[in-house]
Phi, psi and omega in degrees: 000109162244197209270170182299135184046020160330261194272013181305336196302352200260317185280344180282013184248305189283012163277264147013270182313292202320304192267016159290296220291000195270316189307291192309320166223061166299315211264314158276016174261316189304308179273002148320285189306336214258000174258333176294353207232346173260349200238324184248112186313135086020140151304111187281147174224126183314099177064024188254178193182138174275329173193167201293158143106337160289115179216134191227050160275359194265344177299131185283168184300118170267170183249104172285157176235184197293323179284319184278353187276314160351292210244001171225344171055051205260007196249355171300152181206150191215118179227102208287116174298110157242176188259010175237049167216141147337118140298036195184152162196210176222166162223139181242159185304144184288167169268146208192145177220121181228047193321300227272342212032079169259157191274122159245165196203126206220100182247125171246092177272150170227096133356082145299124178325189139299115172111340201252048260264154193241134190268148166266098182235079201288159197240339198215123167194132190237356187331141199263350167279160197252133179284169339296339201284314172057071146267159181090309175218130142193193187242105126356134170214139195199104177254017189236050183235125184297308176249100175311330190274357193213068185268124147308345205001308196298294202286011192269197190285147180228141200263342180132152177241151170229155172204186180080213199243358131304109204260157169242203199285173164293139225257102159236137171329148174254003165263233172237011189226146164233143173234135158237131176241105189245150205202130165230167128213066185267209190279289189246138189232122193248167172294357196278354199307321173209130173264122158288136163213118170254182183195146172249127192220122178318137201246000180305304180301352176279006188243100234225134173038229198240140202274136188297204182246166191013045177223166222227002132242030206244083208253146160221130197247132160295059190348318208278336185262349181192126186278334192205149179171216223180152191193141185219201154292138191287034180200020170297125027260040188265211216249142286190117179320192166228144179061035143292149156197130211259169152226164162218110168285086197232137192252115180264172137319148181299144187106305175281151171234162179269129183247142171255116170233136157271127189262338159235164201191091174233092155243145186305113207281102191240046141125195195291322191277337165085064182274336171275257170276122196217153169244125163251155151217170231207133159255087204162178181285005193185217216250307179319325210282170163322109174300137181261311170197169166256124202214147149221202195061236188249155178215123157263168156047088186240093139343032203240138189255139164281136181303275192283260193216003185208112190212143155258156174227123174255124168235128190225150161242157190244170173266099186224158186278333194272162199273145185214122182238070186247119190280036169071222189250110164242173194198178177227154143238165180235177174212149160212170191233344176283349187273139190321139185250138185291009166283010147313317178283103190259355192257143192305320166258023158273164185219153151269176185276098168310145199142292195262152164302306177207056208233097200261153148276102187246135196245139156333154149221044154115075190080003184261182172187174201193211185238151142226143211240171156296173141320155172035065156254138039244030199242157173321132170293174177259168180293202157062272186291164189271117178234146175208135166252125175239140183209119182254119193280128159002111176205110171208192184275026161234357196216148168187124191234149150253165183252129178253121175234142194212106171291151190205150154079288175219148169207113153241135168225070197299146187240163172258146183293169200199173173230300171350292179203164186292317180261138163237046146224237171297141174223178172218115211223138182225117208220126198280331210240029172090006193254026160274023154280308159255017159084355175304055190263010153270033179241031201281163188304325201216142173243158182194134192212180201064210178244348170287135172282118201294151179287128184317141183227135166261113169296172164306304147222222192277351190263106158253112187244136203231153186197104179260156163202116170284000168076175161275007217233111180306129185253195156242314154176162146199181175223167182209163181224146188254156142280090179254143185255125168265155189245131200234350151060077188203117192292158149114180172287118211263173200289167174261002186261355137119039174251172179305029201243131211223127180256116166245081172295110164347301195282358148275315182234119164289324177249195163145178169229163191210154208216125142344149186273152165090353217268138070261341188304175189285137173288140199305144167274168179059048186217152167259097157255160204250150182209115189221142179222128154292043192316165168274148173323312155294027201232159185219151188250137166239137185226118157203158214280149195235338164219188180150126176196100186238151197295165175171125163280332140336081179282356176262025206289097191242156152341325189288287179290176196275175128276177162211339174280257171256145147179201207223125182245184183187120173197145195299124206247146193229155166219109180307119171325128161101345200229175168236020214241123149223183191264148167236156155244134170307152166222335155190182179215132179227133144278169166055236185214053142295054189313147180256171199289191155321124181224128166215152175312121179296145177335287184285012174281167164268341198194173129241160200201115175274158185208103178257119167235148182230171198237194181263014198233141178040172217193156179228164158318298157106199195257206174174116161261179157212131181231186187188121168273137174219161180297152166261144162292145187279284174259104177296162190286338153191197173108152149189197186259134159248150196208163131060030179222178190252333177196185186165150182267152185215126170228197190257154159335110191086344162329115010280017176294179160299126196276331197223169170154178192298333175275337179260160161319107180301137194180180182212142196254153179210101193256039173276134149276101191253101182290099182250163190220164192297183205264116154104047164218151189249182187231143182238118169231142195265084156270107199256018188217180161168121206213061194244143141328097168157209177199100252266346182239347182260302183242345193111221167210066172299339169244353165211153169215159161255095182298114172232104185255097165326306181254139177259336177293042209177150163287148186270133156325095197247151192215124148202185207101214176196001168244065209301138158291154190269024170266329191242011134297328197232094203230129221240138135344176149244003169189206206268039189207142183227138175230129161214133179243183157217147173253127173237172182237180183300330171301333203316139138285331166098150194201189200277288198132222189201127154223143215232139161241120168260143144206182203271149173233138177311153154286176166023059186257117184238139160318322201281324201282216167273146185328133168262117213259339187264245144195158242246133197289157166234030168241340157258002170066044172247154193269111175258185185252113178291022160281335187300330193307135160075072161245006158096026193197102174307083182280007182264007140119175162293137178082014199222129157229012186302323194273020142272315230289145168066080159217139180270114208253148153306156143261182194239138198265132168274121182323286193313316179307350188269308178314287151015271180281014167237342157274352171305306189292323169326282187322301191294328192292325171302298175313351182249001174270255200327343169281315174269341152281003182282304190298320187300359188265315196295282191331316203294339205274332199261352182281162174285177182280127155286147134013135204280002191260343179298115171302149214273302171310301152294006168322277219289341176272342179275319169334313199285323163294308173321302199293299168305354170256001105002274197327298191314278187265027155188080180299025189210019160271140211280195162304301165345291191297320180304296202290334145281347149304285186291358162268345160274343142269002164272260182355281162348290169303343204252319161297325158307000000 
């Protein structure tokens, strides 16, 4: 199939030639033709005619050949409506013999009476040309010729050309004539190429009420005179004109509305907006009135009613080159006084749906709310009908609402018993979650019927959708009054008066998460929402942030400075013995993308409670907690009460290790230290190592933090990072009690830690002022207890090392070195033993032998004697003889 006038130019050449030979042997083609037409059998056409009262279908099919088509043109046909023929037949393709291959050319017009139109329909098409292009072989189709006798081609309306093996669709005249034109030029040409079926059919049903003047579709239809019909496209169900525009008007009686139903619907789709080929209809007499909608393409179930006694419908088309065979429209209209009449809808900010029989729209106007009724309330609805309400709460990027809806006073919906399901007639179905979007109204949240008044239903979100059907069953009524609310998409139990206020009790959920509204999107401005948690008396709450990010114009904005624009405060809420009233204490106020750290409820608190506020100009992400109620602990993971000391040291969990990481056990630390020092004395604490995770100015410390309350009446001083200022190093009480925690959260990665030397300082201590009796740092000037002097722990803080300076130190001695010098001396005390016994062994061996009678116990004296009375009296006994001597009384002796 190709497109419009793609290849006209070829026909318009095979035209062209046809009339030179016609100027040229006019005068011998006439007794040609007239012998040729007394001589030559006719092409048969089935049930076809050339003029009323003739029919030659019983001749069998002739074969033309190129010379006789040429110069006679015998293969053209024309088929005329008569009342003694049939109305219908078929036409199949000629037979041809074209050796020479000349472009031939075969036109089959067809003819309608007056009144009447001709449907076109293939049945069969083998055309040997390849589309789009259709060289060689194809068919002309032309359903727009006002006058068959004064035919035109090149200028009339053009319907498409085709080949291949598509055929095209079906085809009715917008007049009373159809023309087809095939043009080949292959050798030989058989009938299968295409099979044809026409029909001649009263044309009456395209004319609907009274047709306008000069207009070529143009109806205005009349209650009084025809209440109900039917209306289409004028060339329906065939393929629709192109550059036409049709209207249909139709004017009811006061009182009464127009119902429209379309039963088919194709129109050519060229996007959402319908730019091309459209149906508008107006609810009103004329163009000026409410547009109700714009519709192409395909349409199912297309409904539409008029508000008022009157609606136009306009179908227009454009004149475009690419080819389109969609066959428009047909519908019924009706005009009635029975279809629901709209004053139910009472509330200011519903409207109805033009369009619809009874199908209302109510839009937010910030919080507001109102009533929605049945039909005809306050009097019974009637059967048979659909009403459906949608009501919608506010949703952009500063608003987001749910819908409260509360049945009151009365609800009948009679239902019949059913075991299947609860309603089997009239229902009232209601759906939360969006799914008149996806066209899902059989998925609705809640269905209802009967005489019991229904449970207050809360939306989802911003969408509440009511879909009444009233069944066959005469009914009765109910009303409801709706609410927008705004929604804040924020897990736990919201306040009932439907403020940003939000409860999380222990004895429902021990963990859990809580959020900003709307987040990760931005949160609404100019709003307060509340988060408050309930531990059990023996449970303490923990809570940490896992994003965070609230607005501040403020680029210097630390743990240190205020917020001021939005921000998140966080505080321990106590109830005083005795009273019923209770109090908070601050624990911090946070901005920017400062997350604040791990925070749990103090012991004696009841409770904790975040607070989020915003101002009216911009708007942020906002956070994601997380809390978890435990038990309190007896023995904490570090931490105690410290007394009765002057000083003392403190670290993180593991020290010097890591407190927390991937080689240790997951877990999350929880540490307090509470320092009390005598009375009209401070706590001086040193953090003099310091490592925590995080970053007191780019993100905060969501995962661990270190807590210093100077003051216990005051917020306290949170510290992580690792590059402590010298304020927050050096950090002095505000009386005789110091609080310091430390916190993690389950995330912590874990880091080096912290270790603080705390001691005690004198009060109101000044150099101008009185004398410090103990002793006195002398580069920070604090008055300490001289037992700390020389105790080996810079107790005067950084950068003062005077209560070590000058101290006469032990020395101080080494094990191993003692060990050492003492196995030294060992060593030598052995070598000088084993030395004199040696030599004393060498004397005895040189002394002569004692007396074989000599006790054993007396050897060395008598030896000693021997050898000197030896010496004494025979000094000229040689060596020899001595030394056989002493070897022959050691024998001696050892036999003894």
């Amino acid at each position: 199939m190709a497109g419009d006038g793609r290849t006209r130019s070829h026909h318009d050449v095979i035209v062209g030639v046809r009339m030179r030979h016609y100027q040229l042997f006019l005068p011998p083609l006439l007794l040609l033709l007239f012998l040729h037409t007394l001589l030559t059998p006719r092409l048969s056409l089935a049930s076809a005619h050339e003029c009323p009262g003739e029919s030659i279908s019983e001749s069998p099919p002739a074969v033309f050949n190129w010379k006789e088509l040429n110069y006679h043109h015998v293969c053209d046909r024309r088929i005329v409506s008569s009342e003694n023929l049939p109305k219908e037949g078929d036409v199949e393709a000629p037979e041809l013999l074209n050796p020479e291959k000349h472009g031939l050319q075969c036109t089959y017009t067809f003819v309608a009476a007056p009144g009447e139109r001709v449907q076109l329909y293939f049945r069969k098409f083998y055309l040997r040309g390849t589309p789009p292009e259709c060289n060689h072989e194809y068919l002309d189709v032309y359903t727009e010729i006002k006058n068959p006798n004064r035919v035109d081609l090149v200028n009339s309306p053009f319907g498409g050309r085709y080949c291949g093996h598509i055929p095209p669709r079906l085809r009715i005249s917008l007049y009373n004539s159809i023309i087809i034109s095939f043009f080949t030029d292959f050798t030989n040409t058989s009938s299968d190429l295409f099979l044809a079926s026409y029909k001649f059919f009263n044309g009456s049903k395209y004319v609907v009420g009274d047709p306008s003047p000069d207009t070529l579709c143009g109806y205005v239809i009349h209650s009084g005179i025809q209440k109900q019909g039917q209306f289409m496209t004028p060339t329906y169900p065939g393929v629709y004109p192109k550059n036409i525009t049709c209207f249909y008007k139709f004017n009811g009686k006061k009182g009464q509305r127009v119902r429209l139903e379309f039963r088919d619907f194709d129109l050519f789709y060229g996007g959402s907006h319908c730019p091309f080929d459209q149906i508008k209809m107006f609810d009103g007499p004329d163009h000026i009135s409410p547009l109700i909608g714009t519709y192409c393409g395909q349409q199912r179930n297309l409904v539409i009613f008029s508000s008022g006694s009157t609606l136009l419908l306009t179908f227009s088309t454009l004149q475009r080159i690419a080819d389109t065979q969609n066959r428009g429209f047909m519908g019924i209209f009706n005009f009635s006084e029975s279809y629901v009449k709209l004053d139910f809808i009472k509330t200011k900010e519903a409207e109805h749906i033009r369009g619809t029989e009874c199908d209302q729209r109510i839009l937010s106007q910030a919080e507001s709310n109102g009533t929605v009724y049945s039909p005809n309330y306050p009097f019974p609805y009637h059967p048979n009908i659909v009403c459906r309400y949608f009501i919608y709460g506010l949703q952009d990027a500063q608003n987001l609402e749910r819908v409260r809806l509360q049945f009151f006073d009365v609800f009948e919906i009679p239902a019949k018993p059913k075991i299947d399901k609860n309603c089997s007639d009239g229902y009232l179905r209601i759906y939360l979650k969006g799914q008149e979007q996806e066209n899902a109204y059989d998925k609705p949240d809640y269905e209802l019927c009967g005489k019991t008044l229904p449970q207050t239903i809360v939306s989802y979100g911003p969408r509440l959708v009511m879909v009444f059907s009233s069944g066959n069953v005469h009914g009765g009524r109910f009303k409801a009054s709706y609410k927008f609310e705004t929604e804040y998409k924020i897990p736990g139990t919201p306040s009932p008066a439907g403020k940003c206020a939000f409860t999380y009790n222990s004895s429902s959920q021990k963990y859990g998460s809580f959020n900003s509204p709307r987040h990760p999107s931005n949160y609404p401005s100019n709003t307060t929402c509340e988060y408050t948690f309930r531990p059990n008396p023996d449970e303490q709450v923990q809570v940490a942030f896992e994003q965070f990010a609230v607005r501040s114009d403020n680029s210097n904005v630390t743990y240190r400075n205020h917020c001021q624009e939005d921000w998140v405060e966080i505080y321990n809420i106590y109830k005083p013995q005795g009273s019923d009233s209770e109090r908070e204490r601050l624990n911090g106020r946070y901005c920017k993308t400062l997350a604040p750290g791990p925070i749990e409820s103090e012991p004696e608190a009841i409770g904790l409670r975040v607070v989020l506020r915003t101002n009216d100009v911009n708007v942020s992400s906002g956070f994601k907690a997380n809390y978890e109620f435990k038990k309190k602990e007896v023995v904490e993971d570090c931490g105690g009460n410290i007394t009765n000391q002057e000083y003392g040291i403190i670290h993180s969990p593991h020290w010097p290790d890591k407190y927390a990481g991937p080689d240790r056990e997951a877990g999350a630390f929880s540490c307090n230290w509470f320092i009390h020092v005598r009375p009209y004395h401070k706590v001086l604490l040193w953090l003099q190592s310091f490592s925590v995770e995080g970053h007191p100015i780019e993100r905060g410390c969501p995962a661990a933090i270190v807590r210093v309350w100077p003051d216990l009446d005051n917020i306290p001083i949170e510290l992580c990072g690792e590059n402590l200022s010298d304020d927050e190093t050096l950090i002095i009480s505000k009386s005789s009690v110091m609080r310091i925690s430390f916190l993690t959260a389950n995330r912590a990665v874990g880091s080096k830690g912290f270790e603080g030397i705390w001691t005690e300082i004198q009060d109101n201590f000044l150099p101008s002022g009185p004398k410090c009796e103990q002793f006195l740092c002398s580069t920070n000037n604090f008055c300490i207890s001289k037992n700390l002097r020389c105790n080996n722990v810079p107790n005067c803080g950084a950068g003062d090392s005077s209560d070590e300076d000058n101290c006469v130190k032990a020395t101080e001695v080494n094990v191993l070195m003692l060990v050492g010098v003492g196995l030294g001396i060992s060593s030598v005390l052995l070598i000088v033993v084993c030395i004199w016994c040696h030599r004393k062994r060498v004397r005895r061996r040189e002394d002569g032998a004692l007396p074989h009678h000599v006790h054993v116990c007396e050897r060395g004296a008598r030896f000693a004697s021997v050898d000197s009375g030896d010496r004494s009296l025979s000094p000229v006994l040689g060596t020899r003889q001595a030394h056989h001597l002493s070897r022959t009384s050691l024998r001696t002796e050892t036999v003894v």
